[in-house]
C-alpha positions, -999 to +999 in steps of 0.1 A: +059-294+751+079-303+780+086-282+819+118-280+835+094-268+869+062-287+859+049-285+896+044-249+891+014-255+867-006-260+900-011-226+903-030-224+874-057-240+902-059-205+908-073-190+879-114-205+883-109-191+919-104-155+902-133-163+880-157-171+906-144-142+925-152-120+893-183-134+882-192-125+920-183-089+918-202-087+888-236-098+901-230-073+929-226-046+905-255-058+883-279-051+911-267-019+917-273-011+883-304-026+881-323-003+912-303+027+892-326+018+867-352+012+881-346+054+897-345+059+860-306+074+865-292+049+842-305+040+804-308-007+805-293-003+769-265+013+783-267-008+812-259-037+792-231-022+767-217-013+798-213-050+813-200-065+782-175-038+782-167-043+812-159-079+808-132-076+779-100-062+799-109-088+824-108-116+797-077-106+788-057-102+822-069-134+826-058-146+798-023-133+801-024-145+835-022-179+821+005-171+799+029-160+826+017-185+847+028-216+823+059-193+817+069-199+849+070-237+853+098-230+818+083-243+792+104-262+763+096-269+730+110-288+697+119-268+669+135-276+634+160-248+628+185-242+598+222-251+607+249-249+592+267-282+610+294-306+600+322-328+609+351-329+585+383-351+580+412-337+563+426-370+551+464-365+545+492-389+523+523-385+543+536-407+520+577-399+507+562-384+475+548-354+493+582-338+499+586-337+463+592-303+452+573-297+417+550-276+443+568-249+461+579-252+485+567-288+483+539-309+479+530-312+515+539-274+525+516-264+496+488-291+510+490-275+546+487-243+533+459-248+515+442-266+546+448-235+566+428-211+544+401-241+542+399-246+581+395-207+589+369-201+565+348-229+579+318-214+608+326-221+644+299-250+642+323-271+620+343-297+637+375-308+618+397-334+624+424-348+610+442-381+599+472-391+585+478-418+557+508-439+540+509-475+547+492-471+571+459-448+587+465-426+621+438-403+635+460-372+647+434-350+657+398-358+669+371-336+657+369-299+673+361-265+667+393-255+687+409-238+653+446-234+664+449-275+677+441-285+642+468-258+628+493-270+650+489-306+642+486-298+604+518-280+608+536-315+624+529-336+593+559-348+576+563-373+545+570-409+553+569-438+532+543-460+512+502-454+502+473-472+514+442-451+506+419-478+525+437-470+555+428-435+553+394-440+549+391-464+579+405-442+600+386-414+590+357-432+591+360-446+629+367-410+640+335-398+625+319-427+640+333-420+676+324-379+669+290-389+664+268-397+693+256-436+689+271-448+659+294-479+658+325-479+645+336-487+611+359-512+608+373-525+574+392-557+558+424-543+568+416-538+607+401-570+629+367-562+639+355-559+675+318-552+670+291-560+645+291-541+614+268-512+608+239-513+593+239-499+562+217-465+555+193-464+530+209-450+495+213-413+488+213-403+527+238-380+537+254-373+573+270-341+582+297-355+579+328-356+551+361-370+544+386-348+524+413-371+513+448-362+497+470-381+483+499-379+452+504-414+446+494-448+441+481-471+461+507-494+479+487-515+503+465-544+496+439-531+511+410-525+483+400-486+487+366-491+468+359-513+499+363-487+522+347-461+500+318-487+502+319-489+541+319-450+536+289-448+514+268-475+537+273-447+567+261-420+543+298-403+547+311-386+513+344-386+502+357-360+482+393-368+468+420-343+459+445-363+431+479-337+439+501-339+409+502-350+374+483-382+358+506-389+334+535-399+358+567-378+366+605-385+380+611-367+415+635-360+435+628-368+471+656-368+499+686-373+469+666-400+451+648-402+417+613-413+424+589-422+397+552-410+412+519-412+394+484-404+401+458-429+406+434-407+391+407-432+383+410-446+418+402-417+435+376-410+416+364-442+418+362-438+455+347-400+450+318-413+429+312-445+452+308-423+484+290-394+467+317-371+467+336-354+437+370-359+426+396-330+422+427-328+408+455-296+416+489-292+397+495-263+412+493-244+445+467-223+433+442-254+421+447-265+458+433-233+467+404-233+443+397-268+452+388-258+490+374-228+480+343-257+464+341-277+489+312-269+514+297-276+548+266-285+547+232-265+557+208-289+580+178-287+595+182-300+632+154-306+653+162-293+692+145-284+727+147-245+732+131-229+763+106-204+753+097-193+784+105-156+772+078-160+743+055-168+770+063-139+796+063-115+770+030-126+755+014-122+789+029-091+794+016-078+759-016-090+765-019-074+799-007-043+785-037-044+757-064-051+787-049-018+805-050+004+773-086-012+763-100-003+800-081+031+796-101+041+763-134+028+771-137+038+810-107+063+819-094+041+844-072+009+846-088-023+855 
């Protein structure tokens, strides 16, 4: 237990000051009883229930003296309380194949949509950020719980051109880093590093932390994925994948061209099972839906300093109160 005013416990100095005082008052009334005795005008037996009587409602002023006393220099404390706390990436494709429209009104309107019902359902202690994916990896939105910035940057998202899941991840991945009080960045094969590589944390560990990516397509970039869903699963970072579209392959139409697209379905959930994550696959608008609908932050138990120095006051108070009510019943006055 720590004190924001810890100087203030001096005046707990006080307290064997109000003892002696007390103990003195006592012997003064002990004599007093003592030559009433001796008159024969009081009973010793009652003489002596009477002292230790007496002595309760003092105990416990005392003791809430103390209470209000440490209450005062604010006490803090540690305590493990039940959170639910995360920080989340939606990991979009922007690649060309996203404006297809077998999705209505296409792939990447449907996509959005979906986000949007996933990013207002989330608590207010969920931070969500997103980046954007084709050849390349962008972060367009740090991490926050501001609800309408990561709307309106959903809502700017337009298709582009190629696929490099790697990318994705990276980028992702550094923007959970930099979210996260002291963790490094995460750097992978594709990106020249500027600082040593984490360490890796032990196997089965978990941050509150996830990556959501999207994608329709397959990967155009020479950048190995399973590496960076490696680099992913060292920081303790699931992935969970969404595959948008069918396995089997299919002719678009994108901008007045004919565009053969096909899901990389065991690559993403290659990279879903490497990170700890689960793969998903929508067809439709309404599996995107469903598929957010599963997806969960997570419930932690976080360990952090909370003032109690209302526990304290009120204990002291309540104890007080019992020494007043005790001296009430027993001698029809307060202490």
């Amino acid at each position: 237990m720590t004190f924001a005013w810890p100087a203030l416990l001096i005046s707990l100095a006080a307290l064997p000051v109000l003892v002696l005082l007390f103990l003195s008052i006592q012997r003064r009334k002990r004599r007093i009883l003592e030559k009433l005795g001796g008159l024969g005008l009081l009973h010793q037996s009652n003489n002596r229930t009477w002292a230790m009587r007496s002595y309760i409602p003092t105990l416990l002023i005392l003791a809430g003296l103390v209470l209000l006393l440490v209450a005062m220099a604010r006490p803090h404390t540690e305590v493990s309380l039940p959170k639910i706390e995360s920080t989340i990436i939606l990991a979009f494709d922007v690649s060309g194949s996203m404006g297809a429209e077998d999705f209505k009104p296409n792939r990447m309107e449907a996509a959005k949509l979906a986000a949007r019902g996933f990013i207002e359902s989330q608590p207010a202690s969920v931070l969500i950020g997103v980046v954007a994916f084709s050849d390349g990896g962008f972060a367009v939105q740090v991490p926050t719980d501001d609800r309408q910035s990561i709307l309106d940057t959903i809502d700017r998202l337009k298709p582009t051109r190629g696929t490099s899941l790697a990318n994705g991840i990276v980028v992702s991945l550094n923007m959970i880093s930099s979210s996260l009080e002291g963790e490094t960045t995460v750097y992978g094969s594709m990106v020249t590093p500027t600082s040593p590589t984490p360490t890796p944390v032990p196997t089965g560990t978990h941050l509150p932390a996830a990556i959501i990516l999207l994608s329709d397509g397959e990967n155009t970039s020479d950048s190995d994925p399973l590496k960076a869903a490696l680099a992913a699963a060292d920081r303790g970072v699931r992935i969970y994948t969404v595959g948008i579209g069918n396995p089997a392959g299919i002719d678009l139409e994108v901008e007045g061209f004919i565009v053969h697209t096909h899901l990389d379905e065991p690559t993403l959930q290659q990279i879903a099972a490497v990170s700890g994550g689960s793969y998903f696959n929508a067809q439709t608008e309404e599996d995107l839906q469903d598929i957010y609908s599963k997806i969960k932050p997570q419930l932690i138990i976080k360990t952090e300093k909370m003032e109690v120095t209302s526990l304290f006051a009120a204990a002291g108070m309540f104890v007080i109160l019992i020494a007043g009510l005790y001296s009430l019943f027993w001698f029809s006055r307060l202490p």
